[in-house]
C-alpha positions as CSV (number, residue, x, y, z in Angstrom):
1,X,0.0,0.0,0.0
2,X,1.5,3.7,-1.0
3,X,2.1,6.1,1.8
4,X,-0.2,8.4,1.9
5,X,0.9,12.1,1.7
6,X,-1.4,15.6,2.3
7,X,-0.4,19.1,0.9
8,X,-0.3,22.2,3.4
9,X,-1.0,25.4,2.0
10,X,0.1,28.8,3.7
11,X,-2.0,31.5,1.7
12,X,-2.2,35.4,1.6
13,X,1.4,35.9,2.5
14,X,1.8,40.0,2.8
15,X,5.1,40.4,1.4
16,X,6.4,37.1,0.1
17,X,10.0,39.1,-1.2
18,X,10.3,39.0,2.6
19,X,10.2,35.3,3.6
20,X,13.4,32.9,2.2
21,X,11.7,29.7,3.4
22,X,9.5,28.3,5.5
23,X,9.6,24.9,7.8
24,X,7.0,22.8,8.9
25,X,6.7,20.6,12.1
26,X,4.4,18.6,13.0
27,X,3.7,17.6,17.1
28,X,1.1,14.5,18.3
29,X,-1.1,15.6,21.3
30,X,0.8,15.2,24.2
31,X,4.3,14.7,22.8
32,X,7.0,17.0,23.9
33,X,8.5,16.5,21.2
34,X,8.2,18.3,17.7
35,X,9.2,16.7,14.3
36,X,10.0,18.2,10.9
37,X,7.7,17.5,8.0
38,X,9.4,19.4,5.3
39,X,9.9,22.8,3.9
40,X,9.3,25.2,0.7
41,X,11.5,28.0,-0.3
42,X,9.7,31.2,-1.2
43,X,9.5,33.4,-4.2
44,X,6.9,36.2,-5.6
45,X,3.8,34.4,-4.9
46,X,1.3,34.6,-1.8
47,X,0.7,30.9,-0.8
48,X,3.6,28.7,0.0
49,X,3.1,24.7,-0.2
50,X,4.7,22.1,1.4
51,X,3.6,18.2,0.8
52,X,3.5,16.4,3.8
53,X,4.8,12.3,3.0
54,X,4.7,9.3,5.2
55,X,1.8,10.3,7.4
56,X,2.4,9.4,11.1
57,X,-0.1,7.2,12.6
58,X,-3.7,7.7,13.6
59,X,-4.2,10.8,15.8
60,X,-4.7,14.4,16.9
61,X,-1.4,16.7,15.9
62,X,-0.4,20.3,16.1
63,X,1.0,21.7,12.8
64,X,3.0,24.9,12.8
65,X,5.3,26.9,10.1
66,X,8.3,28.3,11.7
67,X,9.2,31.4,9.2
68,X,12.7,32.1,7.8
69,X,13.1,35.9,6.5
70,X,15.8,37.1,3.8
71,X,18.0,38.3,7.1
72,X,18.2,34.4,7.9
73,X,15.9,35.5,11.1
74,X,12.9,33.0,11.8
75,X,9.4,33.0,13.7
76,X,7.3,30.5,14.8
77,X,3.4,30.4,12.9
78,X,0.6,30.1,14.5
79,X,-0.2,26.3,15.5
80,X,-3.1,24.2,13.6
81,X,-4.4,21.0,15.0
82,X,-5.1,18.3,12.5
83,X,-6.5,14.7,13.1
84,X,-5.4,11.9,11.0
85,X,-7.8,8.8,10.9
């Protein structure tokens, strides 16, 4: 069976010039822990996708971009919670 994979879409970015790339992590409910799910570099447009492969297992997960500017400084996105079935 073929993993299955999801896109995530950042959209209406301000002033995409700005941004050099952006991470994405991924945290289950009650894990401590945070884990990287990939990343897309930016250029002139206003939504930014990333495709998420080899789903984790069943559950209830915090998503969260953490934003890289052109002066290589970074800020963590507002968190998303996601269930996978």
């Amino acid at each position: 069976m073929p993993a299955k994979t999801h896109r995530l879409e950042i959209r209406g970015i301000s002033e995409p010039a700005k941004v050099s790339k952006v991470d994405f992590y991924f945290q289950m409910t009650g894990d401590n822990e945070s884990r990287w799910l990939g990343y897309t570099e930016s250029g002139q447009e206003n939504n930014l996708t990333v495709v998420w492969n080899d789903l984790p297992q069943a559950g209830v997960y915090k998503i969260y971009p953490v934003i890289t500017n052109k002066q290589n400084q970074t800020i963590k996105g507002p968190e998303i919670t996601v269930t996978l079935e």
